[in-house]
C-alpha positions as CSV (number, residue, x, y, z in Angstrom):
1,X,11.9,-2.2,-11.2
2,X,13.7,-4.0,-8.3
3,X,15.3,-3.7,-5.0
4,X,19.0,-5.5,-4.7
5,X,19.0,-7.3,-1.5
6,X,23.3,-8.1,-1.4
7,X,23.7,-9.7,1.6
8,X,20.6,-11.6,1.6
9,X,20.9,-14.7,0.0
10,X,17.2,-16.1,1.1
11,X,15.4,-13.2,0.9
12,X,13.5,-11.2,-1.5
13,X,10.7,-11.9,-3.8
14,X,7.7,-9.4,-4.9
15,X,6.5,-6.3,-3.6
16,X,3.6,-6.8,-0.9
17,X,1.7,-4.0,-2.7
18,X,1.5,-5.8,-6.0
19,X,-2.1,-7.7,-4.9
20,X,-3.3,-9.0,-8.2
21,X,-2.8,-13.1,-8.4
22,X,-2.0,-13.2,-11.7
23,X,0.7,-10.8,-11.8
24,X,2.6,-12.1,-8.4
25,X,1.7,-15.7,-10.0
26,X,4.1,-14.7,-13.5
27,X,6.3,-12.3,-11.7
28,X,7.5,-15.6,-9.3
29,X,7.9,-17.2,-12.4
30,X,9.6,-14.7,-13.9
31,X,12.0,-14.2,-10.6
32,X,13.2,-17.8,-10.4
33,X,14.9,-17.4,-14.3
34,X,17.1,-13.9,-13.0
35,X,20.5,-14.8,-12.6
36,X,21.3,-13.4,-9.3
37,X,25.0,-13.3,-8.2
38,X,25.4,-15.9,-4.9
39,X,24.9,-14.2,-1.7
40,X,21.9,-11.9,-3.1
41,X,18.5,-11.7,-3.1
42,X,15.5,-9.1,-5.1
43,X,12.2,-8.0,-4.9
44,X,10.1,-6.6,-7.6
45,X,8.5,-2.9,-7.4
46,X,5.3,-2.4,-8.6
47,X,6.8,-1.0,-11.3
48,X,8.4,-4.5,-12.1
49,X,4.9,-5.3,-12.9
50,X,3.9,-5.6,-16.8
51,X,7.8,-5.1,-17.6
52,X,9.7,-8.1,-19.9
53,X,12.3,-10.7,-18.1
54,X,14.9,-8.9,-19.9
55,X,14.1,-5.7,-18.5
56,X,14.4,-7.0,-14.9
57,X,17.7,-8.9,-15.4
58,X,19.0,-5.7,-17.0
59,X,17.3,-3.5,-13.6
60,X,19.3,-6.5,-11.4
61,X,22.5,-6.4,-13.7
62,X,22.6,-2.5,-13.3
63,X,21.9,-2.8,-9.5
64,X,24.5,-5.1,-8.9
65,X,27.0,-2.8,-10.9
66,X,26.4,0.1,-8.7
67,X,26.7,-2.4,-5.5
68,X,30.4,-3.4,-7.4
69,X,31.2,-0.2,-7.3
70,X,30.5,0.4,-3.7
71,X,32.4,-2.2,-2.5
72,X,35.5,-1.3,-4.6
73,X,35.2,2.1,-3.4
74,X,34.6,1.1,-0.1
75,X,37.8,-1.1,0.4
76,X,40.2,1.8,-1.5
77,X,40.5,4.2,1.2
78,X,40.0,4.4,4.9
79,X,37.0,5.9,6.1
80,X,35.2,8.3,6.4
81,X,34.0,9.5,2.9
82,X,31.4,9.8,0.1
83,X,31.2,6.2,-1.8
84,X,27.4,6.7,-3.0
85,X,25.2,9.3,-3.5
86,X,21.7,8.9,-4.2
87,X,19.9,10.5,-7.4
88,X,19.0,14.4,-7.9
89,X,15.7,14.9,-8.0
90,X,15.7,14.7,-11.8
91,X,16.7,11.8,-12.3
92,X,14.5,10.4,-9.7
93,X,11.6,12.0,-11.0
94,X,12.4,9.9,-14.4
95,X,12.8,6.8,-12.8
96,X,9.9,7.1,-10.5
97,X,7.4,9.1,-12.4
98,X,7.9,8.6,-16.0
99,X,5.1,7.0,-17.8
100,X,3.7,6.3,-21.2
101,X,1.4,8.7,-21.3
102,X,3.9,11.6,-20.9
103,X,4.7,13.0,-24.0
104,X,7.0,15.9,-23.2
105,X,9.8,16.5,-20.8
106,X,10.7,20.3,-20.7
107,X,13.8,21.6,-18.9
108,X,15.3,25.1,-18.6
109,X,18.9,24.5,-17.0
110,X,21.2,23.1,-19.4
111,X,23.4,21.4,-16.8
112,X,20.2,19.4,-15.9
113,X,19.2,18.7,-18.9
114,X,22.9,17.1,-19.6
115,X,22.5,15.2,-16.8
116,X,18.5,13.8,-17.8
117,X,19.9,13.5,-21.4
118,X,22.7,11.3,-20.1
119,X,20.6,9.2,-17.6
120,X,17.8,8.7,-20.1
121,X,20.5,7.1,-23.2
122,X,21.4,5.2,-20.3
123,X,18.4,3.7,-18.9
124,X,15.6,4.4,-20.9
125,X,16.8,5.2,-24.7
126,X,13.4,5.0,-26.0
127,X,12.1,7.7,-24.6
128,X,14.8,10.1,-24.9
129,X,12.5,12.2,-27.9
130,X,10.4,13.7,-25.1
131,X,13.4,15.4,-23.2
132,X,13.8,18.5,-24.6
133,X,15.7,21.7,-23.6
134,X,13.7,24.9,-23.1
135,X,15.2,27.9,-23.8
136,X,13.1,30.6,-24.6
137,X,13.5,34.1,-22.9
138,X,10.0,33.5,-21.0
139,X,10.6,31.3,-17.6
140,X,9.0,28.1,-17.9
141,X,6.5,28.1,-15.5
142,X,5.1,31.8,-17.0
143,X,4.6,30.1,-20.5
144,X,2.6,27.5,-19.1
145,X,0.6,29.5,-16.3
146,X,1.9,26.6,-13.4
147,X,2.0,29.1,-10.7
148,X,-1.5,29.6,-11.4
149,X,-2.3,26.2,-11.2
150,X,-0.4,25.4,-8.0
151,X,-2.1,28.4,-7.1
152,X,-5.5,27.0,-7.8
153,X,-5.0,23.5,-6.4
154,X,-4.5,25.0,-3.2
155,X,-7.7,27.3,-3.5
156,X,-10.1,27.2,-1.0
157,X,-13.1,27.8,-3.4
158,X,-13.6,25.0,-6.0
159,X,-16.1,25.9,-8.9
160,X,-18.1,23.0,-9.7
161,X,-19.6,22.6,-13.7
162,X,-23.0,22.8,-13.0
163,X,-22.9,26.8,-11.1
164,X,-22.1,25.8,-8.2
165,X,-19.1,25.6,-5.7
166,X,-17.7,24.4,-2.8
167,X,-15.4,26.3,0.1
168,X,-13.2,24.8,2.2
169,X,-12.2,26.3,5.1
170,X,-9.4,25.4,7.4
171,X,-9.5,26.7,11.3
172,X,-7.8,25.8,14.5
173,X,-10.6,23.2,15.5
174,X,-11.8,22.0,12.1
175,X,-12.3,21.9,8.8
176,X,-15.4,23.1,7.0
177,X,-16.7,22.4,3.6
178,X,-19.6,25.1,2.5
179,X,-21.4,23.2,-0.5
180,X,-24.4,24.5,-2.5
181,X,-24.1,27.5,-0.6
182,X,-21.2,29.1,-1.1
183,X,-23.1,31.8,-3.4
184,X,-24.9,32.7,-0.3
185,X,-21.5,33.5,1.4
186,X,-18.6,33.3,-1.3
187,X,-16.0,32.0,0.4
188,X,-16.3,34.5,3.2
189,X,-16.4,34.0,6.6
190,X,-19.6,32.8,7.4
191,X,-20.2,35.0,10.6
192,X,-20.3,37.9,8.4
């Protein structure tokens, strides 16, 4: 929910996408309670907004654990070498993307699921129900038909409810959109 700002002592404060007056109004209040170590300075996401006091100090209180860590592991040895690497795409994907609304998280490697079920005890306990392991002998993306739909979203054709469709059509000069009368020509070239 925040950024860590460590050797900024002056700076930080909220997100410059978060435009509604009310929320920048509570989240100000709610910054000037963190306990900040000296020398340091925050800003809140936008996905800071709606979340509790607590759950910000214990965002900050992680985020300055992982910059402890750095600096310990920066002054141990002589450079050059690996002190930090960022998240796998996972674990990213959870922090990031992860909403209420999602009711089920599937994954088919067990080594990644390890690694999601491990993040997700750490960070976010109360949604660790959804993560489940899928294991069945048909791949993943089969059961569910997502090729198809990746497939599909990338279609040129689009059926609309009422009959009718629209084509787009991408060339070196433009892009065309055929509506209404893409029955006339379905989806082929319209020379022909």
């Amino acid at each position: 929910y925040c950024v860590l700002m460590p050797n900024t002592a002056r700076g930080g404060g909220i997100s410059r996408k978060i435009s509604n007056l009310s929320d920048r109004k509570r989240l100000k209040q709610v910054m000037a309670d963190l306990k900040l170590p000296n020398g340091m300075g925050a800003i809140v996401r936008t996905a800071g907004v709606g979340r509790s006091p607590e759950e910000l100090q214990w965002d900050l209180n992680n985020l300055v654990d992982i910059w402890n860590a750095i600096q310990q592991a920066s002054d141990s040895r002589p450079s050059p070498f690996l002190i930090y690497r960022e998240s796998t795409a996972i674990l990213r994907a959870l922090r990031d993307y992860l909403a209420d609304d999602i009711g089920e998280i599937l994954i088919d490697k067990q080594e990644v699921f390890e690694e999601a079920r491990e993040y997700m005890q750490r960070f976010m306990p109360n949604n660790l129900r959804k993560l489940k392991l899928y294991d069945d002998h048909v791949p993943l993306f089969t059961r569910y038909q997502i090729e198809s739909q990746i497939e599909s979203a990338y279609s040129h054709k689009v059926t609309l409810p009422a009959g009718g469709s629209i084509v787009i059509d991408h060339t070196e000069a433009l892009v065309s959109i055929d509506i209404n009368s893409a029955r006339s020509t379905r989806g082929t070239d319209i020379e022909t």
